[in-house]
C-alpha positions in Angstrom: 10.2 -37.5 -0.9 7.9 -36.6 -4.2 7.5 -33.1 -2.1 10.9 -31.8 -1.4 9.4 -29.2 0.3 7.3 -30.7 2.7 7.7 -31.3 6.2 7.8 -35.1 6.6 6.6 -35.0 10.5 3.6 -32.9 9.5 2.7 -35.2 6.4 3.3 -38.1 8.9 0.7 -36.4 11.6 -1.8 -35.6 8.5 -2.1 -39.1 7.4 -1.9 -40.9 10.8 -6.0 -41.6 10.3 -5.1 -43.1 7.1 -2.5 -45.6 7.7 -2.8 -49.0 8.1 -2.1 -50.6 11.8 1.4 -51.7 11.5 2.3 -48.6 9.1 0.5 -46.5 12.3 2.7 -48.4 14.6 6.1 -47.2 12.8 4.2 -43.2 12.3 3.5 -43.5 15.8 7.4 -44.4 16.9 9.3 -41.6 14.1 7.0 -39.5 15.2 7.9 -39.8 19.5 11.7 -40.5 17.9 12.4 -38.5 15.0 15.9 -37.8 15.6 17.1 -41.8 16.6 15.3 -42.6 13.8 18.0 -40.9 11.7 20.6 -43.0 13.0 18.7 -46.5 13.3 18.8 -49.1 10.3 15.6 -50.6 8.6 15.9 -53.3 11.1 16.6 -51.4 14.5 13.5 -49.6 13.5 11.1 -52.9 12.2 12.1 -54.6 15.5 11.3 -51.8 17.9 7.8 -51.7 16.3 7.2 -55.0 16.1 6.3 -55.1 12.5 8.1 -56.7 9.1 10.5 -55.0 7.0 8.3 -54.9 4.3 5.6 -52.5 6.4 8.2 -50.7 7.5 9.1 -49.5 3.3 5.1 -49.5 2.8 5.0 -46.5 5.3 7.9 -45.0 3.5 6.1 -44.7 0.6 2.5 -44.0 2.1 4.4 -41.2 3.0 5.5 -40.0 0.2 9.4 -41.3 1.0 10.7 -44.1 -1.8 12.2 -45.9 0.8 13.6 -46.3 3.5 16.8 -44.1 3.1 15.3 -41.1 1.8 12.8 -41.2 4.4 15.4 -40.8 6.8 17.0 -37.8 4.7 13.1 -36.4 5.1 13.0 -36.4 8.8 16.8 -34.7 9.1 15.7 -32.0 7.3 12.5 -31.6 9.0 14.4 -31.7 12.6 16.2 -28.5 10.8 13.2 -26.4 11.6 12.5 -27.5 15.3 9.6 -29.6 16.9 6.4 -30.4 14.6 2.9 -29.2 15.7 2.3 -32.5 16.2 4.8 -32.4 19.1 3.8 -29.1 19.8 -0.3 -29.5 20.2 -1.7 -28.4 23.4 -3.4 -31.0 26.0 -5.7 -30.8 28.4 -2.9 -32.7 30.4 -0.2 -30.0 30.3 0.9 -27.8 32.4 2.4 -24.1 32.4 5.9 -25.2 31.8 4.6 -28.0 28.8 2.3 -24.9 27.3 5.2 -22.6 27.1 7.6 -24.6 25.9 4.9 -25.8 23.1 4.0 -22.4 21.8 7.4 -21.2 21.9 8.8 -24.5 20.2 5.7 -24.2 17.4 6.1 -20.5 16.6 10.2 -20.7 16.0 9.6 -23.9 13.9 6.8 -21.9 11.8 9.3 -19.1 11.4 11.8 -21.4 9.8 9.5 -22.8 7.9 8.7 -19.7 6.7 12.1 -18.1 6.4 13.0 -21.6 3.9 10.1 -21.2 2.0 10.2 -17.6 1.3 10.9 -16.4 -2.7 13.5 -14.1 -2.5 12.8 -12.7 -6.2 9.3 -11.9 -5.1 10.7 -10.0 -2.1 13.3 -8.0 -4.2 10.2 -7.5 -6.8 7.9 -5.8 -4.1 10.8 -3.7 -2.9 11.3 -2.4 -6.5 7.4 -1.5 -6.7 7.2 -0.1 -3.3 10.0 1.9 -4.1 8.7 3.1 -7.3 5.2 4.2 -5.3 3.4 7.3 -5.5 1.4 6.3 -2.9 1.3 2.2 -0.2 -1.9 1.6 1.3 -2.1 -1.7 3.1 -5.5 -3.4 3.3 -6.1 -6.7 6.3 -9.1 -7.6 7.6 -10.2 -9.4 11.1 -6.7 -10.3 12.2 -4.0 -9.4 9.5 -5.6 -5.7 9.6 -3.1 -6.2 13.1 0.0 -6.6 10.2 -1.8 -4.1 8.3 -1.9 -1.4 10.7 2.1 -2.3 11.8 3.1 -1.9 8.2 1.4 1.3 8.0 3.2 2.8 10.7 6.4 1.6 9.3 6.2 3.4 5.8 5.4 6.9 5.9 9.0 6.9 7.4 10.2 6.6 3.5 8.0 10.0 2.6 5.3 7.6 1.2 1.4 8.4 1.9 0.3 5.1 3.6 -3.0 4.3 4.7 -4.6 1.2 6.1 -8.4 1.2 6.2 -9.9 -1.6 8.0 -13.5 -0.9 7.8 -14.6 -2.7 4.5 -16.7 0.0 3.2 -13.0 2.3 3.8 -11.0 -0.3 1.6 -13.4 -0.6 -1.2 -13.9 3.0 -1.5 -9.7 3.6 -1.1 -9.1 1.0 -4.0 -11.5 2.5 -6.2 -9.7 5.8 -5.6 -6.7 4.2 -6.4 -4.3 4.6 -10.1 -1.4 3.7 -11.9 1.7 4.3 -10.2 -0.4 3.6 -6.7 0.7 0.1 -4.8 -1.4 -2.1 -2.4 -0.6 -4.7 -0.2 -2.5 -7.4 1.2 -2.6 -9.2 3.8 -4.2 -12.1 4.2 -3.5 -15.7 5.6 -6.1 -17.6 4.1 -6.1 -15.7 0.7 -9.4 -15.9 0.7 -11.5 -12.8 3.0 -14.0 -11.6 0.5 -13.4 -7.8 1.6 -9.7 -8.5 0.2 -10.2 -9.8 -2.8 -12.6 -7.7 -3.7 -10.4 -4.7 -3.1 -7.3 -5.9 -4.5 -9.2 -6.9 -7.3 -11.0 -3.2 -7.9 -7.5 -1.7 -7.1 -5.9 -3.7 -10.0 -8.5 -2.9 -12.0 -7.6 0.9 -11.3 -3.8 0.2 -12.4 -2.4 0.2 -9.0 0.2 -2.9 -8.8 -1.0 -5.5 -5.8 1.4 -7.3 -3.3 -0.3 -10.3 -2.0 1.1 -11.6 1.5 -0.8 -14.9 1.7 -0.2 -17.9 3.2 0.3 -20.7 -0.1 1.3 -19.5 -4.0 -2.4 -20.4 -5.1 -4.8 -18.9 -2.8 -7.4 -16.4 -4.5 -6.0 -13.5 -3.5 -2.5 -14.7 -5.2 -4.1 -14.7 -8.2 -5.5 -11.6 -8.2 -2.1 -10.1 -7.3 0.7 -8.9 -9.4 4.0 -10.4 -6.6 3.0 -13.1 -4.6 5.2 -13.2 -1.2 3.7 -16.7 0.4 4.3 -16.9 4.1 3.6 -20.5 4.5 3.4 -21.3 8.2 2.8 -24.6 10.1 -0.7 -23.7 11.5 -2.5 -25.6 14.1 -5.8 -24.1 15.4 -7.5 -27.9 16.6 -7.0 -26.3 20.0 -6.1 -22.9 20.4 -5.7 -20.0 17.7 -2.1 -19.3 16.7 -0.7 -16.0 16.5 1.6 -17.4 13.9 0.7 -16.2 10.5 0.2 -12.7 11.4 3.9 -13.0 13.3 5.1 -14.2 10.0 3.5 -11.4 8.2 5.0 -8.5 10.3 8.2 -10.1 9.8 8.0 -10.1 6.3 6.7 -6.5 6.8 9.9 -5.8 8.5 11.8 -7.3 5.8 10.4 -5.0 3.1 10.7 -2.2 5.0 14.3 -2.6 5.7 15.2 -3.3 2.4 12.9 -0.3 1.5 14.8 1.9 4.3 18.5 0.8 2.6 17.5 2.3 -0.3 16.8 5.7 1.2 19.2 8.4 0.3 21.6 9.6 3.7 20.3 13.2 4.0 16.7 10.8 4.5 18.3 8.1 7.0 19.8 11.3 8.7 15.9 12.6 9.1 15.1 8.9 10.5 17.5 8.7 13.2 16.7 12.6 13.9 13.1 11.1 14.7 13.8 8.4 16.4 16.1 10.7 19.0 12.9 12.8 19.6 10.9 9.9 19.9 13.3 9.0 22.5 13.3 11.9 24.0 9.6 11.6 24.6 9.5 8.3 25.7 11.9 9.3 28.6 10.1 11.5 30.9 12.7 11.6 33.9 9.7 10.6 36.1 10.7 8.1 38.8 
């Protein structure tokens, strides 16, 4: 494929409007038989779709494949991350079981996804700087405030002041307030929520060093930060909303702050588990 990194069965359910009849004919059978597909020649496959050869290579490359072979090389390594959305849409015609199975099949293929995509030097980057912190506050608005608020519980454990306004007037005035030696992260899937951009933007302004959890390398708010971590995930809202992006951004959340944590002197882990034996201590009452 021209784009190594793309999924081939979501580029193939993008451009299904696009393609020609016979092309859709051959979309419409990978798609419904991705994995035989693998193993079938450019024969097997023009005869079971009742087109010519030649349509069959003309889809290839409509698809961004250069023939026939590679696209085949495409769709194994797009089986490596599970089910596409397009297999895992929701229908009116489905019942508990099919709904289940679909969410669950979309969210651990989005994870992959994510998990291939994700820059390792980026991560190791915004582990140095959070380190390095004087001070984390994590800004998310509408629904990555959710990853915002878990992050923020998560830090002060490292004997760092966090803070995670989610009121817009809250994050402007925080990021104003905000200097060198200072760190923000934020959140947000679209990279575009005005509220975070501004912020980011007024916080970088202040010298404090920005962390951008977005959801692709050039969003807005990538560009206004100083480490990009893009949490690309395979979103599908035609019918219902995912929770997926803000899953992904907790788990990246939780990948920082276990890297932060292993970085943490022992007499400071020894103070964590300490905690966490009160806190279990609380949680068990002894009430039956």
């Amino acid at each position: 494929m021209n784009k190594q990194d793309d999924n081939l069965l979501e580029q193939i359910s993008r451009q299904l409007p696009e393609l020609k009849r016979s092309q859709r004919k051959v979309a419409d059978f990978v798609l419904e038989n991705p994995a035989a597909v693998t193993e079938m020649r450019l024969s097997d496959i023009a005869a079971k779709t009742g087109v010519s050869e030649p349509s069959v290579i003309r889809f290839c490359v409509s698809v961004g494949c250069s023939g026939y072979q590679d696209l085949k090389i495409a769709l194994a390594r797009s089986l490596a991350y599970g089910r596409a959305t397009s297999h895992s849409a929701i229908s009116p015609v489905d019942d508990v079981d099919d709904v289940i199975d679909k969410i669950f099949d979309f969210n651990l293929s989005s994870l992959n996804w994510v998990r291939s995509k994700l820059d390792h030097a980026q991560i190791v980057r915004a582990v140095d700087a959070l380190a390095a912190a004087r001070q984390i506050q994590f800004f998310g608005f509408g629904a990555s405030a959710i990853a915002a608020l878990d992050a923020q519980q998560k830090f002060p454990l490292f004997g760092k002041p966090c803070g995670a306004p989610a009121d817009g007037h809250q994050m402007m005035i925080m990021a104003a307030m905000l200097q060198k030696g200072d760190v923000v992260v934020a959140i947000s899937n679209t990279g575009a929520t005005r509220e975070i951009l501004q912020s980011a933007q007024v916080a970088r302004d202040r010298g404090a060093v920005v962390i951008g959890i977005t959801g692709a390398p050039d969003t807005p708010l990538a560009r206004r930060s100083d480490i990009v971590i893009s949490v690309e995930t395979l979103e599908n809202t035609d019918l219902y909303t995912p929770t997926i992006s803000r899953i992904s951004a907790m788990v990246v959340i939780d990948i920082l702050s276990t890297l932060s944590s292993l970085r943490l002197p022992k007499d400071h882990q020894t103070r964590i588990a300490e905690m966490k034996t009160l806190l279990s201590d609380i949680r068990n009452t002894g009430m039956l």
